[in-house]
C-alpha positions in Angstrom: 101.3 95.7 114.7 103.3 96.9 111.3 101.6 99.7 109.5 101.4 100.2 106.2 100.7 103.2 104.2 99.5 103.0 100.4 100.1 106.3 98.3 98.2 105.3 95.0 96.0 107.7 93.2 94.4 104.9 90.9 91.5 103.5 93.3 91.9 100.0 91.2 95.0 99.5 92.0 95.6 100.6 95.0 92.5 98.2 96.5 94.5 95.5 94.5 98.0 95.8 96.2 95.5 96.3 99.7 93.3 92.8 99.1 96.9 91.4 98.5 98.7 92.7 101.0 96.1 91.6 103.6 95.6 88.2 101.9 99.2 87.6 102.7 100.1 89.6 106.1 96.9 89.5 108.0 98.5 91.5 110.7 99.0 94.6 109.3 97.2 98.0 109.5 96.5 99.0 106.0 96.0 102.6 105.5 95.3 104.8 102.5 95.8 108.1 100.5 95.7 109.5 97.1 98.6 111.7 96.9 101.9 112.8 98.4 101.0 116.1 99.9 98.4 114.2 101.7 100.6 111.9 102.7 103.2 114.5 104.1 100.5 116.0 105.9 99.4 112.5 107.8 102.5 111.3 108.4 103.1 112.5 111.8 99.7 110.8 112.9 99.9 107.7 111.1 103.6 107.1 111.5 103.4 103.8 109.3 106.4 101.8 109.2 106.6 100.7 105.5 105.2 103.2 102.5 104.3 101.8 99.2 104.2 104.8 96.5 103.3 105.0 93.3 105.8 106.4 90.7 103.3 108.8 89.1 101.0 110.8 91.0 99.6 114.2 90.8 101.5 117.0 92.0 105.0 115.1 93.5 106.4 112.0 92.2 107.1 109.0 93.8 110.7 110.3 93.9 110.2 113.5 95.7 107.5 112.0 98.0 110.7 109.6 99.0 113.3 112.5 99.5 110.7 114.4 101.6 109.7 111.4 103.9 113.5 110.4 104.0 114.5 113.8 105.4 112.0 114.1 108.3 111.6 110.0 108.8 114.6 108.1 108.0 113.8 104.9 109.7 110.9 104.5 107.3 111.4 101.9 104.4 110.0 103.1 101.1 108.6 101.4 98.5 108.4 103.0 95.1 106.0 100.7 92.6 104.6 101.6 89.9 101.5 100.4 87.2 102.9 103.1 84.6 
């Protein structure tokens, strides 16, 4: 099973891009945090294979998030999206 993390700090749209997401690949373990540092911090447990980040978010951008993720996980595809 492909899992999928969602880094979105606006709780609209990040249920959005979930519903759709699931509505269109029923398969895949969709899970869910508001910002990059907590993403850092779960990445070693979750180990999803695809991230979908937000441009904007507090603290990091989407953009550093990336560089950081790249550096410890390169195999992981990244997804920068934003509703800026």
């Amino acid at each position: 099973m492909k899992r999928v993390l969602l880094v979105e700090d606006n709780v609209y749209f990040r249920q959005f891009l979930k519903e759709t997401l699931q509505a269109r690949l029923p398969s895949l373990d969709i899970l869910e945090v508001t910002n990059g540092e907590e993403a850092l911090k779960r990445m070693e447990t979750l180990l999803p294979d695809t991230i979908f980040t937000d441009l904007r978010l507090p603290g990091a951008n989407g953009f550093e998030l990336t560089k950081k993720i790249k550096a410890q996980y390169p195999d992981t595809i990244v997804v920068i999206i934003t509703n800026y």
